[in-house]
C-alpha positions in Angstrom: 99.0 -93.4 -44.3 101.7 -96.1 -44.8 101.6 -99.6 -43.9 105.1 -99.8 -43.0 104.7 -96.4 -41.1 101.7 -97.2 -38.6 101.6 -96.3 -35.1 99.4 -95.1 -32.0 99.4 -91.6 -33.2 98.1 -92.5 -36.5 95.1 -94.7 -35.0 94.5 -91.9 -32.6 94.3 -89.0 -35.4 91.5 -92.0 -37.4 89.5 -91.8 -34.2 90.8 -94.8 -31.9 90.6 -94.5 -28.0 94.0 -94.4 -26.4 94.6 -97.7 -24.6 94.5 -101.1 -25.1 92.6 -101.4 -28.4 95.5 -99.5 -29.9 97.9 -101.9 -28.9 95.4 -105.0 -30.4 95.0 -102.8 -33.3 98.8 -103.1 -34.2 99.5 -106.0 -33.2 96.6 -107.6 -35.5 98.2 -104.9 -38.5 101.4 -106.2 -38.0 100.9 -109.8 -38.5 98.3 -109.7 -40.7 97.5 -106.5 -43.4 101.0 -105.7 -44.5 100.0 -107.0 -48.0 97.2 -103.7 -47.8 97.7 -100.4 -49.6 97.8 -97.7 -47.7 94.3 -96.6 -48.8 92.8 -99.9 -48.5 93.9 -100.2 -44.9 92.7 -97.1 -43.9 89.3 -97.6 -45.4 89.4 -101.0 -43.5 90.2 -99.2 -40.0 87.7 -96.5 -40.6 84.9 -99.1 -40.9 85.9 -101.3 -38.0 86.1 -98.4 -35.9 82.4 -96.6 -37.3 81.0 -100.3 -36.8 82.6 -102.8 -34.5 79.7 -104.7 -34.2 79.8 -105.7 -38.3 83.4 -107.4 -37.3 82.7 -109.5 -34.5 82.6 -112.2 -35.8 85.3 -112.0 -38.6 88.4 -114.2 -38.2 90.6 -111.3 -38.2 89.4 -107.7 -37.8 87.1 -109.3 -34.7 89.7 -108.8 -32.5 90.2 -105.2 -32.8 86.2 -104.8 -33.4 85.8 -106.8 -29.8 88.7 -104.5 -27.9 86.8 -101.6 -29.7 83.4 -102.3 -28.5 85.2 -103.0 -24.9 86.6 -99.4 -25.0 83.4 -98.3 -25.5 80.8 -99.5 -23.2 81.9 -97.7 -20.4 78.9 -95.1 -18.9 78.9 -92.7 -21.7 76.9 -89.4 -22.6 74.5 -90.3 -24.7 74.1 -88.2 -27.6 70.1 -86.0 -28.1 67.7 -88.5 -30.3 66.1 -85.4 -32.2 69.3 -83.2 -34.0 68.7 -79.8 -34.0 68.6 -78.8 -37.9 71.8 -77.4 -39.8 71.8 -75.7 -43.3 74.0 -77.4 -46.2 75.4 -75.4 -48.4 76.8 -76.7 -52.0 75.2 -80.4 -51.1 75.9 -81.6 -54.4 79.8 -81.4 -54.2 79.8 -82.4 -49.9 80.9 -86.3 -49.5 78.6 -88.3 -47.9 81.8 -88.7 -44.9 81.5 -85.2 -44.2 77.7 -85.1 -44.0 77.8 -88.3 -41.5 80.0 -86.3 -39.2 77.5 -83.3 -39.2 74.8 -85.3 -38.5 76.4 -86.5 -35.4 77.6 -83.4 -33.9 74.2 -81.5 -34.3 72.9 -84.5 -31.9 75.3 -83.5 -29.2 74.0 -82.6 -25.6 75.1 -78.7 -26.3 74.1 -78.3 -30.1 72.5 -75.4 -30.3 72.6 -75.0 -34.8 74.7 -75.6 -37.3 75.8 -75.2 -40.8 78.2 -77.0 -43.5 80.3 -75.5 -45.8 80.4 -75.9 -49.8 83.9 -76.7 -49.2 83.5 -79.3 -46.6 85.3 -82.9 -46.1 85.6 -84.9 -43.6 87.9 -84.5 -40.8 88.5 -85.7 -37.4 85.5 -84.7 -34.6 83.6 -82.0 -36.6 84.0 -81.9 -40.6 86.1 -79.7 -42.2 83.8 -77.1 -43.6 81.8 -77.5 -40.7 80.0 -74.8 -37.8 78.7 -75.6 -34.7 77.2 -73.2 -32.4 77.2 -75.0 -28.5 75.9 -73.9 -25.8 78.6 -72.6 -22.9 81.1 -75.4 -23.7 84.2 -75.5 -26.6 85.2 -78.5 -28.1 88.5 -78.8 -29.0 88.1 -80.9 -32.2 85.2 -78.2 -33.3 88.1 -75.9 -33.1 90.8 -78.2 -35.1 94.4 -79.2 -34.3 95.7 -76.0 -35.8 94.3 -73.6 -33.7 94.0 -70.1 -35.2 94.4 -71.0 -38.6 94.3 -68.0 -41.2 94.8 -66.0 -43.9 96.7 -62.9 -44.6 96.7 -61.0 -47.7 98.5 -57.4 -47.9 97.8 -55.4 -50.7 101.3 -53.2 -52.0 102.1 -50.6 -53.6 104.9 -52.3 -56.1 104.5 -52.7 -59.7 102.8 -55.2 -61.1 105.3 -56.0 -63.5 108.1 -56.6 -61.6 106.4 -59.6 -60.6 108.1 -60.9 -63.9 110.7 -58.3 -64.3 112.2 -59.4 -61.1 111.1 -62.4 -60.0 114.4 -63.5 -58.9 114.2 -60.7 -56.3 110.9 -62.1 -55.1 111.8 -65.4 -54.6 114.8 -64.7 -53.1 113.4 -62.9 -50.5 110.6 -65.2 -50.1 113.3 -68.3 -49.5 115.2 -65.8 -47.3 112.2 -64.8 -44.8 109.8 -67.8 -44.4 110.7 -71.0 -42.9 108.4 -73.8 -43.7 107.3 -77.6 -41.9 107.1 -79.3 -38.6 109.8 -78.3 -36.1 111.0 -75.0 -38.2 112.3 -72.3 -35.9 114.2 -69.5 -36.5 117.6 -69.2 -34.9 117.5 -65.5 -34.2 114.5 -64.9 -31.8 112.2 -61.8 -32.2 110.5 -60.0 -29.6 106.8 -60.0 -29.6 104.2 -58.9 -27.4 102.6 -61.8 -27.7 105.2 -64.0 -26.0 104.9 -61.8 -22.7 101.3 -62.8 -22.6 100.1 -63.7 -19.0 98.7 -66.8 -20.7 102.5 -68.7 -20.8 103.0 -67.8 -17.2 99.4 -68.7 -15.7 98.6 -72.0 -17.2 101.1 -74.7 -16.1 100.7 -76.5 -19.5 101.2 -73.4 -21.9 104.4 -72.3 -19.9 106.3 -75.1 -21.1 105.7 -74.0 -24.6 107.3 -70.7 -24.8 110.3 -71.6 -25.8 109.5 -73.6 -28.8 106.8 -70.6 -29.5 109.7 -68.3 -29.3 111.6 -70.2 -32.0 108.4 -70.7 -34.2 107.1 -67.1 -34.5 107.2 -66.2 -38.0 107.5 -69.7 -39.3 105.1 -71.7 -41.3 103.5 -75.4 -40.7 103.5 -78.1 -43.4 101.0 -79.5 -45.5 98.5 -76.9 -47.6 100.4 -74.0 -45.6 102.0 -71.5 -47.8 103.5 -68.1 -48.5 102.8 -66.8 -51.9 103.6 -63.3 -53.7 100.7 -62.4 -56.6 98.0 -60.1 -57.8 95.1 -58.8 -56.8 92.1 -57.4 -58.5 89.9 -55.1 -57.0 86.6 -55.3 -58.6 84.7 -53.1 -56.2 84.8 -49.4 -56.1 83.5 -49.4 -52.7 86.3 -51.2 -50.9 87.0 -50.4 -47.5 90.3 -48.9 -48.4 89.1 -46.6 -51.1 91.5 -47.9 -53.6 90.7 -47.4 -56.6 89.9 -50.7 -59.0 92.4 -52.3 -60.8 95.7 -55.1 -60.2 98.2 -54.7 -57.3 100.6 -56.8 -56.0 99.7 -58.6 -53.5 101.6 -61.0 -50.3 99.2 -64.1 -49.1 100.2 -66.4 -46.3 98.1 -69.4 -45.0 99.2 -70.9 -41.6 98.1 -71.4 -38.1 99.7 -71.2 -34.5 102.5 -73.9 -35.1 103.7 -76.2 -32.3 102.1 -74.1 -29.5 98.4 -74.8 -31.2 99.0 -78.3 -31.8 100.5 -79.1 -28.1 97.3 -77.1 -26.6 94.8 -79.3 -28.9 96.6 -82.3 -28.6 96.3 -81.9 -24.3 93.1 -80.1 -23.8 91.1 -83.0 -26.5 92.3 -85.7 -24.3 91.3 -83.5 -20.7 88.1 -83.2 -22.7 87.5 -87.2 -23.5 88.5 -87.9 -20.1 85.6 -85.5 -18.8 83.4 -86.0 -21.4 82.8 -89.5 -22.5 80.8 -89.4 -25.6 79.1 -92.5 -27.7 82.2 -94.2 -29.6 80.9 -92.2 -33.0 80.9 -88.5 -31.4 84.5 -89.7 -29.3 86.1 -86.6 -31.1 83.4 -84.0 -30.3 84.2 -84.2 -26.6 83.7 -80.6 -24.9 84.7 -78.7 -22.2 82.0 -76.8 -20.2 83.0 -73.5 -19.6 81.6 -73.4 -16.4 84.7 -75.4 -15.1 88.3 -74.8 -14.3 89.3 -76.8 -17.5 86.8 -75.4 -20.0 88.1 -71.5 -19.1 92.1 -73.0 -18.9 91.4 -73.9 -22.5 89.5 -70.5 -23.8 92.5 -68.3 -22.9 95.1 -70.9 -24.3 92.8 -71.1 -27.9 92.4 -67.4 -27.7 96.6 -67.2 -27.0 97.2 -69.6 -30.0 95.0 -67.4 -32.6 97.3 -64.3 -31.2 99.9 -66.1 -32.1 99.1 -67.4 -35.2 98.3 -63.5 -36.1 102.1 -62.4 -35.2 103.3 -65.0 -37.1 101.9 -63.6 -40.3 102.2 -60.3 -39.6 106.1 -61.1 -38.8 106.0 -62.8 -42.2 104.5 -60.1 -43.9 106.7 -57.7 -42.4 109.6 -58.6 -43.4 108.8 -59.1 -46.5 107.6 -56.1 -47.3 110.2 -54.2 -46.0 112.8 -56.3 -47.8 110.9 -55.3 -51.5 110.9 -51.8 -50.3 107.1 -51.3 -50.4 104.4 -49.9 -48.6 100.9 -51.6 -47.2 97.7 -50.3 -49.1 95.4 -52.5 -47.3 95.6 -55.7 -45.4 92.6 -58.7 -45.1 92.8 -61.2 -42.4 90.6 -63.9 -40.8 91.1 -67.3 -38.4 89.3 -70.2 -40.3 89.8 -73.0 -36.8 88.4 -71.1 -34.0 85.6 -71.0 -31.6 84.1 -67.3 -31.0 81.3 -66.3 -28.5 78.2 -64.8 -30.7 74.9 -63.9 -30.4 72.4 -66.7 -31.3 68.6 -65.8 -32.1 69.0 -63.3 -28.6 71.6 -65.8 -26.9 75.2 -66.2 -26.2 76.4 -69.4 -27.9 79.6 -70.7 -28.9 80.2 -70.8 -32.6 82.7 -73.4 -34.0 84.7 -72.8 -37.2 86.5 -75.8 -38.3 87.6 -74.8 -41.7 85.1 -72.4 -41.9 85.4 -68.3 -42.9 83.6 -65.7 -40.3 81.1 -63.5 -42.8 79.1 -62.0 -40.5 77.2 -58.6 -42.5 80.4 -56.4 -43.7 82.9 -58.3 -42.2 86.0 -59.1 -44.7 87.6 -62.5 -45.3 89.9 -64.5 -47.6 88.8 -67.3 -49.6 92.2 -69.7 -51.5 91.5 -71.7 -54.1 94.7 -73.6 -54.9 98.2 -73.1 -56.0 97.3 -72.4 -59.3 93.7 -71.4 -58.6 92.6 -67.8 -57.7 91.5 -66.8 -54.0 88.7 -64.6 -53.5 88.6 -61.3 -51.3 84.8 -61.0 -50.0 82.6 -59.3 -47.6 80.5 -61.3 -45.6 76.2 -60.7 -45.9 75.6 -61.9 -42.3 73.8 -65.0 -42.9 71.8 -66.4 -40.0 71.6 -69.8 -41.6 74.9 -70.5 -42.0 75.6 -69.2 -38.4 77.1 -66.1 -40.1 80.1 -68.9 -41.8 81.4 -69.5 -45.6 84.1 -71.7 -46.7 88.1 -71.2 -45.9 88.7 -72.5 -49.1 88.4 -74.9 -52.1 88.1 -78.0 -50.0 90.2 -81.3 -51.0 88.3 -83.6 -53.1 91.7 -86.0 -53.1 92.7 -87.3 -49.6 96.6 -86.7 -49.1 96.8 -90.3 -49.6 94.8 -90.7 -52.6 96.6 -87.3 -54.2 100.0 -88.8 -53.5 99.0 -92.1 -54.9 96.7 -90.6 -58.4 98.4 -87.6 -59.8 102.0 -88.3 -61.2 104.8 -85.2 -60.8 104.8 -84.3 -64.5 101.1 -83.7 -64.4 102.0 -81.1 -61.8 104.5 -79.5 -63.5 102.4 -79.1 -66.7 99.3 -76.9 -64.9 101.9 -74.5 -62.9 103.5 -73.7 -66.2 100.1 -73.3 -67.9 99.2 -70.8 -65.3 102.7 -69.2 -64.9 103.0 -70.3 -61.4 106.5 -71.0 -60.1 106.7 -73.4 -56.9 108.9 -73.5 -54.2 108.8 -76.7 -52.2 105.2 -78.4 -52.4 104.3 -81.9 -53.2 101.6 -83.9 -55.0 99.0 -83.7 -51.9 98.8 -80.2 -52.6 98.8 -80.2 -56.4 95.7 -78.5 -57.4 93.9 -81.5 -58.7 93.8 -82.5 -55.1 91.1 -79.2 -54.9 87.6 -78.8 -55.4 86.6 -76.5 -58.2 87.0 -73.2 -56.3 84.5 -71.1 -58.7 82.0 -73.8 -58.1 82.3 -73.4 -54.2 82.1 -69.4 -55.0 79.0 -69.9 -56.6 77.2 -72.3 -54.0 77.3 -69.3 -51.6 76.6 -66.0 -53.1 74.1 -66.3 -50.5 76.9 -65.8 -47.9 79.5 -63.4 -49.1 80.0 -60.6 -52.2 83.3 -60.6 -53.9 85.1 -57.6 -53.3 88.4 -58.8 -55.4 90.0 -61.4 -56.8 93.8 -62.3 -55.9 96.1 -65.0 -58.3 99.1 -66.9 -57.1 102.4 -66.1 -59.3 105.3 -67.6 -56.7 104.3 -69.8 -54.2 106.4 -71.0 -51.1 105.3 -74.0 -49.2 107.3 -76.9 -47.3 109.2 -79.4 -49.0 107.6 -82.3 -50.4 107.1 -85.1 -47.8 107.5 -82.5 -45.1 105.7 -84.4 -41.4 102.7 -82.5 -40.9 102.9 -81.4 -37.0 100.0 -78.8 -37.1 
């Protein structure tokens, strides 16, 4: 976050309440920390807002800590004084950030159980990495801004070696057919099934988002989205598609539902803070009961953004495939920012994946690592403890901020060409340094999934450096 750059959005996306503590907040900013780095001043808002009452009585952040503690005292749920227990999984390599905002959700009124990732970070509401189960309510910031988040992986039929032999081809046709960052659309509209769902002319709020859906489908979001071409490795003779073990070339996309997802979580977080005012440190874990008008109105528009998100890939991969000539072997796909209804110890609950990979006993998923690190294909064991979750990934250990600001251009350059990767677009937030270790996340939950192959990144598309992130 930028000094210079600072705004309502920005203090909303920390955890500030819309209103008049925002406008206090940059006010005081204005006139009196524009001599802060970016990191520093976000450290600084991150403790006012955790604990006003430490501020008071300071000459300068005691304003915003007094309009903060204003905002607050307002009747409020409060949150349960026993948690009900969650499992951790790869403590060791967890920051304490992420751990802080697990402990709060498992106090809320609906907790039902929980579970952290080995990849987990902290996030806004729930932590990235995190699962909640609820009972009959959905929270929109247990589901994530990017609703319907997920991996695709197709497995082809094409040599391995033209991977090298004709790369140009490859990455001409991968500029040609994806359109990456916030706002792309395509010109040229393609029909979908999914854009005649009832869902865009039932709900009043979703209607108005067809036409930028329409433009969107197909497209990919900014930040750690990406389209990459590589290989995979089969390592298990009893995949699901009987193929026998060895390399293929492979097509891997990562990218959620776009505009439409982001507009839907943006509207349906604020209905839910409205209805559901929480204790200033849970704010973000608002939820909708599902009971009401409000909680259902947001079920079918979450359950319309993952559908979307789906055709987007499957548009992407499509075209692709067909303009390299090749046939699909095998496909793998999962959401990773999602709620689901699942069975709980003999009850219906709500599960929550924020960053967070579905492995319930046989059920296939995709695990990246980075841009120059392998992704895993695995098959999930069905773990009750970790509500039937693994990771969606690596995890950052590098805020966007504090990747932008530590690892220098040439450092990136260096570790693509030692692992022969060729990038398209990209910036420093996502250089791989930014990543955990995704072998050491791997191994803090063989508990959770088998490997069933291994997939490396050869030509990897993403948006443009400095791209806005919109989803």
């Amino acid at each position: 976050m930028s000094v210079l750059n600072v705004n309502g959005k920005m203090l909303r996306t920390i955890g500030f309440p819309q209103g008049p503590v925002i406008r206090t907040a940059l006010t005081v900013i204005e006139e009196h920390y524009q001599h802060y780095d970016a990191v520093a001043l976000e450290t600084l808002l991150k403790s006012i807002l955790e604990n006003p009452a430490a501020y008071v009585n300071d000459a300068i952040a005691g304003e915003i800590a007094t309009m903060l503690i204003a905002a607050t005292t307002s009747t409020t749920i409060p949150l349960k004084d026993t948690a009900v227990p969650y499992a951790i999984f790869g403590q060791d390599h967890i920051e304490a950030g992420a751990l802080k905002q697990m402990n709060t959700a498992v106090r809320l009124p609906v907790a039902v159980a929980g579970a952290i990732m080995p990849d987990a970070h902290q996030g806004y509401g729930l932590p990235i990495g995190g699962v909640l189960a609820a009972e009959n309510a959905v929270i929109p910031y247990g589901v994530g801004v990017d609703i319907g988040c997920r991996m695709c992986l197709s497995i082809l039929d094409l040599p391995v070696p033209s991977l090298t032999i004709e790369e140009h081809t490859y990455k001409k046709e991968l500029n040609n057919h994806t359109k990456f960052g916030a706002g792309a659309a395509w010109k040229k509209l393609t029909a979908d099934p999914v854009l005649e769902r009832n869902e865009f002319k039932e709900i009043a709020f979703v209607r108005a988002l067809l036409d930028k859906a329409s433009g969107q489908l197909g497209t990919s979001g900014s930040g750690n989205h990406f389209v990459e071409w590589g290989t995979v490795t089969l390592t298990d003779a009893q995949n699901e598609w009987n193929l026998p073990v060895g390399d293929y070339v492979a097509l891997l996309s990562h990218s959620g539902s776009r505009g439409l997802g982001a507009q839907i979580a943006g509207h349906y977080t604020k209905v839910a803070k409205e209805r559901c005012p929480l204790p200033q440190e849970a704010a973000n874990l608002a939820y909708l009961d599902l009971a009401t008008e409000a909680g259902q109105e947001y079920w079918l528009a979450m359950n319309l953004a993952g559908d979307y998100a789906s055709a987007c890939h499957h548009l992407i991969h499509k075209k692709l495939i067909a303009a390299m000539g090749a046939t699909l072997l095998a496909r793998v796909e999962n959401h990773h920012n999602f709620a689901w209804k699942e069975m709980y110890q003999g009850k219906e609950v709500i599960v929550h994946r924020k960053g967070a990979t579905p492995a319930g006993k046989g059920v296939l998923g995709i695990i990246p690592g980075s841009m120059t690190a392998p992704g895993f294909i695995v098959r999930g064991k069905g773990e009750e403890s970790s509500l039937q979750s693994a990771s969606h990934g690596a995890g950052r250990q590098l805020s966007r901020t504090r990747a932008i600001a530590s690892i220098k251009p040439h450092e990136l350059k260096q570790v693509l060409q030692e692992h022969g990767v060729t990038l398209i677009g990209g910036g420093l937030d996502e250089a791989p340094g930014a990543y955990k270790d995704i072998h050491t996340v791997m191994a803090a939950q063989q508990q959770l999934v088998e490997v069933v192959g291994r997939f490396q990144p050869k030509l990897v598309r993403m948006a443009d450096a400095g791209e806005p992130r919109e989803d």
